[in-house]
Structure formats: C-alpha cells, structure tokens
C-alpha positions in Angstrom: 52.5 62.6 2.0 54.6 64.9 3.6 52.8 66.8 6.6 54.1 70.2 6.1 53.1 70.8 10.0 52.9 67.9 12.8 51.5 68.7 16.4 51.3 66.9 19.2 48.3 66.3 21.4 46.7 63.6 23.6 44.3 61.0 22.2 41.5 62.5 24.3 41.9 65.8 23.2 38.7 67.2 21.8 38.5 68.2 18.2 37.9 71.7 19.0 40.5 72.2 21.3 43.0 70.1 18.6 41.8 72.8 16.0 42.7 75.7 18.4 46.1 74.7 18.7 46.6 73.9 15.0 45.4 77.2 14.6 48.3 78.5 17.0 51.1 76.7 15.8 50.0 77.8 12.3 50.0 81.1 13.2 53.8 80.4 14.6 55.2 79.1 11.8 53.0 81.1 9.1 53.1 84.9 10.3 52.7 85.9 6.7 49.1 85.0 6.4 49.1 81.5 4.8 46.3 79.6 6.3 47.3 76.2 6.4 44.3 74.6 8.2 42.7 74.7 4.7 45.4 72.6 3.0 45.8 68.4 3.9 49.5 69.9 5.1 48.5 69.4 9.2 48.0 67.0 11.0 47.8 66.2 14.9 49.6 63.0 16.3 49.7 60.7 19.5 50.5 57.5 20.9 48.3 55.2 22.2 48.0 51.2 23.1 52.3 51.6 21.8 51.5 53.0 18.2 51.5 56.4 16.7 48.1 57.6 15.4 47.4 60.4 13.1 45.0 62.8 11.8 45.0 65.5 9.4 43.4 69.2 9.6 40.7 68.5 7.0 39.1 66.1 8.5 39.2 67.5 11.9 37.1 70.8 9.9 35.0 68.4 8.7 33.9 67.2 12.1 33.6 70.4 13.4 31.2 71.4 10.3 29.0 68.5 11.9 29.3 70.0 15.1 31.4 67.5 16.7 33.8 69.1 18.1 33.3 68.0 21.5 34.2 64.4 20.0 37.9 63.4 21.3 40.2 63.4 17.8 41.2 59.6 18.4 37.2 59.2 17.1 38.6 59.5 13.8 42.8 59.2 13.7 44.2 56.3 12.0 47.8 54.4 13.0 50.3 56.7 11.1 51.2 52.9 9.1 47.7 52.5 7.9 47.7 52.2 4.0 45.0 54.8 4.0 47.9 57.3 4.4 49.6 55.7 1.6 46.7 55.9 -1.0 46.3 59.8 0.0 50.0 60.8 -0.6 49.4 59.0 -4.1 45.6 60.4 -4.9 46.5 63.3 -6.9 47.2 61.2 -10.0 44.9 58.1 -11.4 46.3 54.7 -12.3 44.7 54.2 -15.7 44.0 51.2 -17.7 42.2 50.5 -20.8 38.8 48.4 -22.1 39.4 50.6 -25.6 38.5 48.2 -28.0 37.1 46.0 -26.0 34.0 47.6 -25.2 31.7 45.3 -26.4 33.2 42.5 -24.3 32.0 44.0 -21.7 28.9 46.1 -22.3 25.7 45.0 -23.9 25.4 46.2 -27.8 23.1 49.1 -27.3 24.8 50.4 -24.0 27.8 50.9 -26.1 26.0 52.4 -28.8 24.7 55.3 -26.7 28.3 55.6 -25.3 29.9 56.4 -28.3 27.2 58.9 -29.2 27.9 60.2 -25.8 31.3 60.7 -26.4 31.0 62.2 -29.9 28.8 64.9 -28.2 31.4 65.7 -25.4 34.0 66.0 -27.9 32.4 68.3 -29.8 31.9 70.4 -26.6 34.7 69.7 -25.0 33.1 68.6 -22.0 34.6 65.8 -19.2 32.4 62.9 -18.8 32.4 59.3 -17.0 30.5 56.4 -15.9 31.3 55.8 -12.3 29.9 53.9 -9.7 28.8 49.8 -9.9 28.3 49.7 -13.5 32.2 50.3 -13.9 33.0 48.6 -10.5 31.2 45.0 -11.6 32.6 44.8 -15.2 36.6 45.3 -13.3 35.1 42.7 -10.4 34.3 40.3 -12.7 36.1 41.0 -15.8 33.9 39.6 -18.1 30.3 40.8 -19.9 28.0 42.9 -17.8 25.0 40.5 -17.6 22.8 41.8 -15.7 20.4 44.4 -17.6 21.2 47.9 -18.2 18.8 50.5 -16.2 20.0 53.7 -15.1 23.5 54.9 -15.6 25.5 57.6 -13.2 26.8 60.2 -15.3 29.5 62.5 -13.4 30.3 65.6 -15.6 33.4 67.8 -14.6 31.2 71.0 -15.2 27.8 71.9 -15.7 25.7 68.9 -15.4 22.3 70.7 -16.4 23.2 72.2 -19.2 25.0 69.3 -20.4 22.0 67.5 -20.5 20.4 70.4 -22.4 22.3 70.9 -24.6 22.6 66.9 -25.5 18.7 66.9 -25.9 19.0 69.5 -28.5 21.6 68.2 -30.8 20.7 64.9 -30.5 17.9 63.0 -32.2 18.6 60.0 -29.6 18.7 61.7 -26.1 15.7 63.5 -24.7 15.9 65.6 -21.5 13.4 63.7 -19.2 14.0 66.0 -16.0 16.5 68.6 -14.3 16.8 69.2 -10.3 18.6 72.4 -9.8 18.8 72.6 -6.4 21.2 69.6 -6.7 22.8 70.2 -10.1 21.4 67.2 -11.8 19.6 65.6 -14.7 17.6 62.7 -16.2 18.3 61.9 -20.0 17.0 59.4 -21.8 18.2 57.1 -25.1 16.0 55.7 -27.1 13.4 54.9 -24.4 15.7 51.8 -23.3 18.3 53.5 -20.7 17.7 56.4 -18.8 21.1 58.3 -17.4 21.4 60.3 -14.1 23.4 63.0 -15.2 25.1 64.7 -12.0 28.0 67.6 -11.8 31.4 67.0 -9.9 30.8 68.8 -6.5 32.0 69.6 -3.1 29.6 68.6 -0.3 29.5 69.4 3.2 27.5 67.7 5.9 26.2 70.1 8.8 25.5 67.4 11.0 26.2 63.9 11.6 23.6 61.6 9.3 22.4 64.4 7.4 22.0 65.2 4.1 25.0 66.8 2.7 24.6 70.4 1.3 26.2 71.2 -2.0 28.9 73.9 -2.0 30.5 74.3 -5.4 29.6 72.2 -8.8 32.0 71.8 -11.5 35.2 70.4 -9.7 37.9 68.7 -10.9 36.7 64.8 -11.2 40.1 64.2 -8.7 38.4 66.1 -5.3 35.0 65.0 -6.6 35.9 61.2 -6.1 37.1 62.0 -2.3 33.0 62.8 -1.5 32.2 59.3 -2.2 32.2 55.7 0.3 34.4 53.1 -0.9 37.5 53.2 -3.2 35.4 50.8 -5.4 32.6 52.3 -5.8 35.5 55.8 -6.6 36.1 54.0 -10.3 35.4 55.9 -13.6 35.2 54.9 -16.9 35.9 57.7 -19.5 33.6 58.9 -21.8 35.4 61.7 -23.8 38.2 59.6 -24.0 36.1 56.0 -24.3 37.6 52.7 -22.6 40.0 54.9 -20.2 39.1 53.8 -16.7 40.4 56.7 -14.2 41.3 55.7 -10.5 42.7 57.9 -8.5 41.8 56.3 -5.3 43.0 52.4 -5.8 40.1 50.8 -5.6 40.9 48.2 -9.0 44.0 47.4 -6.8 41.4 46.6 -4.0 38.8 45.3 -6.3 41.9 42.5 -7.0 42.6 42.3 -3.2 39.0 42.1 -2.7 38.6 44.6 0.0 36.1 47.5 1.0 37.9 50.4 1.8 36.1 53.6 3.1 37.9 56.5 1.1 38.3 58.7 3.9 38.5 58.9 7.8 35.2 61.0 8.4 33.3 59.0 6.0 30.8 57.4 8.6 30.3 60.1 10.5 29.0 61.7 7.8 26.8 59.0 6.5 26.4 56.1 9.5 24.6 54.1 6.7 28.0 53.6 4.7 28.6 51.3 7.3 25.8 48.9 6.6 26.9 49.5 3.4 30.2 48.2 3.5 29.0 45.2 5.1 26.6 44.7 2.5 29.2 45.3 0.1 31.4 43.1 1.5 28.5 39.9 2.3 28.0 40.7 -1.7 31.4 40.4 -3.3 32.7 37.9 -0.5 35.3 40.7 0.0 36.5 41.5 3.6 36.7 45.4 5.2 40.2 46.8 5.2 42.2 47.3 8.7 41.1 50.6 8.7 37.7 50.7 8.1 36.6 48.4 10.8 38.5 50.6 13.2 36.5 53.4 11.9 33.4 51.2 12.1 34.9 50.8 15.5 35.4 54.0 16.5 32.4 55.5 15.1 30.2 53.1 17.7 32.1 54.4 20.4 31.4 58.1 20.1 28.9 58.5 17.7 25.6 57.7 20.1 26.7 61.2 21.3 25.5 63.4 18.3 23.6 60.8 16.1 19.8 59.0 17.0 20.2 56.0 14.6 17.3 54.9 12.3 15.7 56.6 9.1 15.0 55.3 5.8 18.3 55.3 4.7 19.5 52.4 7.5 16.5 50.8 6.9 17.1 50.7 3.3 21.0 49.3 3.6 20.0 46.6 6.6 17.2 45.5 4.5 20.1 44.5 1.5 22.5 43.6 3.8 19.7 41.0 5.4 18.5 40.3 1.7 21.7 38.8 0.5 21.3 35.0 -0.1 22.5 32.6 2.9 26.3 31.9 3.4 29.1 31.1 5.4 30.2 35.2 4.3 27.2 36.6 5.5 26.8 34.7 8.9 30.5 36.6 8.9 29.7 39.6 8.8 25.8 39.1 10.1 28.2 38.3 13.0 30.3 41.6 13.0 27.4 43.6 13.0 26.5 41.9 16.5 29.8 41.8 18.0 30.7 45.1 16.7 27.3 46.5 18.3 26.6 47.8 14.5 23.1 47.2 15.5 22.6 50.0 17.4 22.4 51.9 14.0 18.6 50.9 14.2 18.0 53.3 17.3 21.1 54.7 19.1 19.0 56.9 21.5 19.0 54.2 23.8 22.2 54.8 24.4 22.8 57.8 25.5 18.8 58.5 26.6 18.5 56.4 29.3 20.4 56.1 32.9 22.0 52.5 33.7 19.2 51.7 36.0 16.6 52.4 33.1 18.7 50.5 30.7 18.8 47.7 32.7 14.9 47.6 33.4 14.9 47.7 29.4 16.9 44.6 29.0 19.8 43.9 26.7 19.2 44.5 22.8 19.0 40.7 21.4 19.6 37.4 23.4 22.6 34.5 22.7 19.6 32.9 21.0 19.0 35.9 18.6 22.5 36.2 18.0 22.9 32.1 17.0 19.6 32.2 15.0 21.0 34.8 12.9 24.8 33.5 12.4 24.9 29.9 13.4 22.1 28.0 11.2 22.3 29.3 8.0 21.6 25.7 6.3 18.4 25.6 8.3 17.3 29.1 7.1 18.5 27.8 3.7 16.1 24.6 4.1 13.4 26.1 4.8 13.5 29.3 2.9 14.1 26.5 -0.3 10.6 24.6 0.6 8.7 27.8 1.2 10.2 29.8 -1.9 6.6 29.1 -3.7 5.0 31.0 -1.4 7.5 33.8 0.1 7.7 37.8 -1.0 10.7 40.1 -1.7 11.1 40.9 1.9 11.1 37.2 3.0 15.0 37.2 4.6 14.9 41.3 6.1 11.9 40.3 7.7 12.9 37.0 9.1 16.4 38.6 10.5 14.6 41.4 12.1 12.4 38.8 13.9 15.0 36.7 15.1 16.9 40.2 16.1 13.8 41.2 18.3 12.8 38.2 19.4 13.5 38.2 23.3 13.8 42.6 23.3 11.7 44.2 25.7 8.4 45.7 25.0 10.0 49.1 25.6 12.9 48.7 23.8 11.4 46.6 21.1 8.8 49.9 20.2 11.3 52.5 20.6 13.1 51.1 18.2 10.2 50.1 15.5 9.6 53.9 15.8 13.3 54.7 14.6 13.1 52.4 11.9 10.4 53.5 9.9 8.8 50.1 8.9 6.0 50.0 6.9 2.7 48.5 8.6 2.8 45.3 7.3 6.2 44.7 8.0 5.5 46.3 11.4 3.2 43.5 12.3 4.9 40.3 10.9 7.5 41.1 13.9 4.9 42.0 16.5 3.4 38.4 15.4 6.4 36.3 15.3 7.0 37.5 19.4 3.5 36.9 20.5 3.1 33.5 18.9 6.4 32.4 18.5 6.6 30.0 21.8 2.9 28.8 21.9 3.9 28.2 18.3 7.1 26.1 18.9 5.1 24.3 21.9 1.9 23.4 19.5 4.6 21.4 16.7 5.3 17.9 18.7 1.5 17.8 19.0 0.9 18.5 15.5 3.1 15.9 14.6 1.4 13.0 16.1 -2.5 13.9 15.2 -2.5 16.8 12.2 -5.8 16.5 10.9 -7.2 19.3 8.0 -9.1 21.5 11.3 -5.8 21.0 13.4 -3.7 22.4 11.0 -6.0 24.6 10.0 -6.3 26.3 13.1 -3.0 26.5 14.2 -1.9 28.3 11.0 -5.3 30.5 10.3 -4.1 34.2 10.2 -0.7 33.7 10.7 1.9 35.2 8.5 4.3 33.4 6.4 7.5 34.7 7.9 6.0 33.8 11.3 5.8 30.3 10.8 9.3 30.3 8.8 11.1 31.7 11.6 9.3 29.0 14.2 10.3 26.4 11.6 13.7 27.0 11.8 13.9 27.0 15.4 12.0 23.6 15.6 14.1 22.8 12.9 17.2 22.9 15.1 15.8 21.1 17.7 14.2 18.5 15.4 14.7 17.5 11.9 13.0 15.0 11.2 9.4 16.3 12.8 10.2 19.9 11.7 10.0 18.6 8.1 6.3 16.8 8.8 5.3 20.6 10.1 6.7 22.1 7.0 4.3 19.8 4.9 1.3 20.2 6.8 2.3 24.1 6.7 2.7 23.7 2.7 -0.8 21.6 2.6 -2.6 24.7 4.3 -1.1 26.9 2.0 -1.9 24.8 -1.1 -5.5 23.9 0.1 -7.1 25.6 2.8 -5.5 29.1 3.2 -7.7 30.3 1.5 -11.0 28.1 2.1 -14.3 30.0 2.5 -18.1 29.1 2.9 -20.7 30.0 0.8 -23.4 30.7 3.5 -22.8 33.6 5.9 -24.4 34.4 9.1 -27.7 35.7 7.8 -28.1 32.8 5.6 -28.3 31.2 9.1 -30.3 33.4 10.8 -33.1 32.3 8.4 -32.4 28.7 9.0 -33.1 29.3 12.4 -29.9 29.5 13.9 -30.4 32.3 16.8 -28.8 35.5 16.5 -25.8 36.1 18.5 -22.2 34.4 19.1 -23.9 31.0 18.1 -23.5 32.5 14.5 -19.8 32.4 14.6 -19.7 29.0 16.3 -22.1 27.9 13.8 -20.1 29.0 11.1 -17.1 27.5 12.4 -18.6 24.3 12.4 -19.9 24.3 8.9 -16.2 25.3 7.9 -14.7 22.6 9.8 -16.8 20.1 7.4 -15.4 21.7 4.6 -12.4 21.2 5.6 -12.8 17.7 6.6 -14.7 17.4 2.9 -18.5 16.7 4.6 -19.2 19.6 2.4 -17.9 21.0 -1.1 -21.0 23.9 -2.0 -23.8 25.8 -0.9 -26.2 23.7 -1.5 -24.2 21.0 0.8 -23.7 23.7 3.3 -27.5 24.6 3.3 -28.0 20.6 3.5 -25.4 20.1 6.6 -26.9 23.1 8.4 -30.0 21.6 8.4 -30.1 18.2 9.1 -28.0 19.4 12.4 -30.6 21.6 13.3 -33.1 19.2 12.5 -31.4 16.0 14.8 -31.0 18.6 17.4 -34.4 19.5 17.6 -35.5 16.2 17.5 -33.3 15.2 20.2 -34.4 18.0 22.3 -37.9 17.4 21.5 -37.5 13.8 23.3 -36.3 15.0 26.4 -39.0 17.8 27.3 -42.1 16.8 28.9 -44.9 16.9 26.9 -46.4 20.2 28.1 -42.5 21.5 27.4 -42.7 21.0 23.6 -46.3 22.3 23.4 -45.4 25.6 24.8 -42.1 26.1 22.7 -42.6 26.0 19.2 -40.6 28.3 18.0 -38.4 25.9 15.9 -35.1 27.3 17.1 -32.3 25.3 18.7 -29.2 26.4 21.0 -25.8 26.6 19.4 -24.9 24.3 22.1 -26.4 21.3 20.8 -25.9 22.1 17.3 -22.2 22.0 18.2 
C-alpha cells in the first residue's frame, strides 16, 4: 500500500504524542479540511535494532480508543518488510475459489440441504449471506468431508441480521426463529430441529479498553471491513450462501491455511482481546501449524507493555488455557506449552503482579513457576501420555487443564499462588484439586518406595483415601520420571483402590456401636476404622459379620481385662464397657 503520508518519530514515542503530530503534519499537507487520520493513508516510521518499523494511523486511534495512549507506538509497529503489510495493500479484493458442485463432498447431506434453502431465500431477497468461521476453515484445512457433527453454524449477513432471521421464519416452513438479541444485532434460527444457526450482522466494533468487551458501532457493513474485526486470517474465511460454493477471502488465510500458519489479522488485535493470544497457541498446538513472524512479535510486544493497562484473568483466559491445556499430548504442544513459558504468556492468568507489587515485594513472592514446573509441563509428555492412558477409565473432561495448572503452581508462593486463583475464576472443585496436589504432593512422592515394598489393601487404602484423581496423576508422573519400573506397581495398586475399595463402606455406624457397648467418644471413629480395615482385608463382607467382629473384640477384651483386675476390681465395675484402647 502506498502511505499517502509518512512521519517520522522515535520508537519510544507515546501513541498520543505520535497522534498529535500526525494530526500536525496532516494539517500541513491537507489545509482544505481532508482528515486523513481516518483513512489507512498515515503512518509513523522508525528505526530500531538496524530495521525500519512501521505503523499506520488506524491502529494508533484504535489504541487510543482503549486508552493507551501513554503506550510507546513500537507496542504495536511491525518491520516495514513484514508480510502483514503485504496482505493489507491487497485486502480490498478476495481471492475466490469454488466447492460449487462439490458440496456434498464436503458437507453432510442435510447441512447442504438447509444451505440451498438458505440460498433460495437470500435470493429472493437479495440479501448477502456466508458461513464463516471453523466450519469453512476445517473443510479448506483438510480438504475432505466435514466429519465431525454439525451443531451450530455462524451466519454473517451483510445487512440486517434480525430481520433476516424474521423474515426467513415466516416464509419458510423449515426455519423457525428460536431467539433475537438486539442489543448485539443477532439471531438464533433453527432447521428442522437438527442445526441451529447463529445469525449475526457485519459490524464495526470498538473496544473502550484493553480486554473488554467490544461495543458495536454500525451493523450492516460491507463483509470486506467486517472480516478486519476478526483474530486470525483463518478463522477470516467465508463460504457464500447467495452465491453457493464461492469461498470469499479477502485476508489470505487459504494461502496460510496451505502454509499452515496462524496469522493475527491485524496489529492491535491482542490488545484488544489478550485471550487471542492463547488462542492462537491453541490454534496452532491444534492444527500443528506454527505463528507467523509477526504475530509472535505482537505476542511479544503485547507482554511487554500490556501489564500497564490490563489485570489478566477472566473467564475468557480461563476458557482458551483450558483448550490450549486440553489438546492431546505431543511433541507440538510441549512447543508451544513451551512458548507460553518462555514468552512469559503465563502472566495472562494474573498480570497485576506485575505492575502491583515493588521489586522487594516481588521477590518475597517468589518467581511464578520453578525449572521443575517448566520441565513437567514440556519435557515428559510420554510419561503424561502413560499415565493419562492407564488412568483414562477413571479420568473427567478436565483431566489435562487440571493437571497443567498443577504442575504450573506447584512450587508458587502461597501469596502468589491465591492472587492468582482469584484472577482465574476457577470453579470450587477445580479450585481444590490444585490446593491438594501442593499439600500432598511431596509426602505423596516420599510414601511411593514404601508402598512398593509392603502395599497391603489398608496401606493402599490409606494413602489414597480422599485424594483426588489428578492428584495422584500428577505425583505419578513425577515418580514416573524418577522410576519406571516402581511407578508402574503404584499405578496398579492406585487402579486396585479405584476398582475395589474407593468406594468401600460399613454397614454399622457409630450408634450401632454405642449399643454394643463401645463408649461414646473418639473411640467411635477408631472403632470404626478398625472394623473397616477388616473389610478391607476381607475378615468381614456384611452387617451381620460386622456385628459378629465387633463383638467378639469386645468380648476377648473384656475377658482379658477381666484377668488382670483383682478380684474386688471386677466386682465393682460391671458396667460391661471396654476402652477403645484394647479393642484396638
């Protein structure tokens, strides 16, 4: 692209102050009135490190929208040769290809069938409609039939989303309008009671802050500025509905779906959304695809300065580390598990730290994870796959995200470790798996060799009771690394717990031995765990057993006692009840 205006400033120029000489020089060069800070035709240069860097005018508003102005402008300029110049001087028209015809070989039956009846309505009122997002993205990826199944379907119209929908319901015997949500100019349709689509208008957004939610300020737009809104020039693919089988790309991204890179569409793109950043990494771990030059220098970048304006955490973080975690073991995610270390990517958990705290405080804190964290998480992979393999039986959804953010927290600080469970917005249960897995995991690790050589059922009983599955994973892996061999023995006797004895209760409870003449007190509990010790060990197998045990050690107890006491002893204490002590 041609920049209609160039300026030059220093690297550590702020934004602000880059804007109010833009705003000068415009004013120079444009004394009839022609406000070029609202056109891509500006843009600020420097040198730094021996290259030329760049940035144009409409980004720099955008920052200054999210009140980060006070940011320097190299927080966001790009090396005047990166491609991401290239792909914006070419945006305004789409590279188009065709799956006419050949939309069955693609799409399942009745997907295609509610296409065509799709099209047929925006023919007939003239409306601009396409299917953008991973459903197009996956069928160009793999270029072959969309397996997986069908469920709900992005819908971008170029105009009036709403009444689109509307008006589909009503002239269509198929398609019923499920919901609308005018405050965001969208709406739920759906066919047949088998797909649901999410209709949604072309729109300009703007973001007032950095990590916000963006705030909608036009609808209708042409499908061309509506793509720039979006993260990744792959996920910025449409296929055609008025004009079926055309797929429209005006950013590139089937050139970088062939390439197999991620590449953010545009330079503010993570300021605006910090998640997209997790999100390329998930992307990337997902479709073994690596992160263009320029989006790990915005990745980069956006580490740097943005601890300044943005706290880190939320749902949405949460919700794109947990995928990124979830993603099954391999040599490409230990990548890129590894760039999100060494890029300090982590951070996005809870950046307040950063900027919060003084240097003495932070070092009272600690550092965020240990070498020990960090090789847990990048450098066994086979013994996470191992074990997650021989414990699949018995694992949840969250089995993986759970077991990274242990190994993650492991050796944090209390203070640090809490700060950041607060910014994260775990659920309870999730909350205390991690909690767990630090206050167990070393007496844990220390209790294996000892297990090894005598695991009886009450030994291994008690050293897994109450423990969590992800707790015992994550010390299984680390005993794994040490020791094989003897890790696999622990694995078993973990798997014979589960399979047997997790689960085991008694019959009697602690009034059922008050009236056996056990006395009241903490002798109940001891008594009961006793009794459940002989289940384990099979003495017992039902109440009546239980009843039967219970008494005959009372009974040998009191006998025993009996012989001991002097004479005038056992005629003054006739009660009939015995200590806990000798029962035990």
């Amino acid at each position: 692209m041609k920049d209609l205006h160039s300026i030059a400033v220093e690297a550590d120029d702020t934004i602000a102050a880059v804007l109010n000489k833009m705003a000068e020089e415009t004013c120079k060069t444009d004394p009839g009135g022609l406000n070029a800070l609202t056109q891509i035709t500006t843009a600020a240069v420097f040198e730094q490190d021996e290259k030329r860097y760049k940035v144009y005018n409409t980004d720099l508003n955008k920052m200054e929208a999210m009140q980060l102005g006070d940011l320097p402008v190299q927080a966001i300029a790009l090396p005047e040769t990166a491609v991401f110049f290239e792909r914006l001087a070419g945006c305004k028209t789409s590279q188009e290809s065709q799956l006419s015809g050949k939309l069955t070989d693609y799409f399942p039956v009745y997907f295609v069938a509610a296409l065509y009846e799709l099209q047929s309505f925006a023919l007939r009122f003239n409306a601009s409609a396409y299917v953008i997002g991973g459903l197009t993205r996956d069928v160009l990826r793999f270029n072959e039939k969309y397996t997986n199944q069908v469920g709900d379907i992005d819908i971008t119209i170029e105009g009036d989303a709403i009444g689109f929908g509307k008006q589909l319901s009503e002239n269509s015997r198929n398609f019923t309008l499920a919901e609308t949500y005018p405050d965001f100019g969208t709406a739920k349709v759906r066919y047949k009671e088998s797909l649901v689509f999410d209709l949604a208008s072309t729109r300009e957004e703007i973001y007032s802050a950095c990590g916000a939610m963006p705030t909608i300020i036009s609808c209708g737009i042409p499908l061309k500025q509506d793509i720039t809104r979006r993260d990744f020039t792959v996920n910025a693919i449409a296929l055609s509905i008025h004009a079926l089988g055309t797929v429209v790309d005006y950013s590139q991204g089937i050139a970088d779906i062939k390439d197999k890179v991620m590449r953010v569409l545009h330079p503010v793109s993570f300021f605006e959304d910090p998640s997209r950043i997790l999100r390329a990494m998930k992307f990337a771990t997902r479709f073994q695809f690596d992160l263009s030059t320029e989006t790990r220098h915005l990745i980069r970048q956006f580490m740097r300065y943005g601890d300044l304006h943005y706290r880190g955490g939320g749902e949405r973080i949460k919700d794109e580390l947990k995928e990124f975690f979830l993603a099954d073991e391999s040599t490409v995610k230990s990548h890129w598990v590894g760039f999100f270390l060494e890029t300090g990517c982590d951070r996005l958990v809870n950046m307040d730290r950063c900027t919060e705290v003084s240097k003495t405080q932070k070092a009272a804190i600690g550092q965020r994870f240990s070498d020990q964290s960090a090789a847990l998480m990048t450098q066994h992979r086979q013994h996470i796959r191992a074990v997650e393999a021989q414990l699949t039986k018995y694992s949840d959804p969250d089995f993986l995200f759970l077991l990274y953010l242990c190994f993650y927290f492991r050796d944090f600080s209390d203070a640090l470790f809490e700060a950041c469970l607060s910014r994260l917005g775990l659920t309870r249960a999730q909350r205390d798996t991690i909690v767990q897995y630090r206050n167990h995991h070393e007496a844990l690790l220390a209790h294996f060799p000892v297990l090894v050589d005598h695991a009886s059922a009450v030994d291994i009983y008690e050293l897994f009771k109450g423990l969590r599955l992800v707790t015992v994973a994550a010390c299984l892996i680390e005993y794994r690394i040490q020791a094989p061999a003897c890790a696999e023995k622990i694995i078993e006797a973990f798997i014979l717990f589960k399979r047997k004895w997790e689960g085991i209760a008694l019959e009697l409870d602690g009034k059922d031995l008050l009236e056996l003449g056990v006395p009241q007190g903490k002798q109940i509990g001891e008594c009961l765990t006793v009794l459940l010790h002989a289940k384990l060990m099979g003495r017992v197998r039902n109440r009546m057993d239980e009843i039967q045990f219970m008494q005959k050690k009372l009974e040998s107890t009191k006998q025993a006692d009996n012989a001991n006491k002097p004479a005038q002893e056992k005629n003054s204490n006739n009660s009939g009840k015995v200590g806990v002590n000798d029962v035990l």
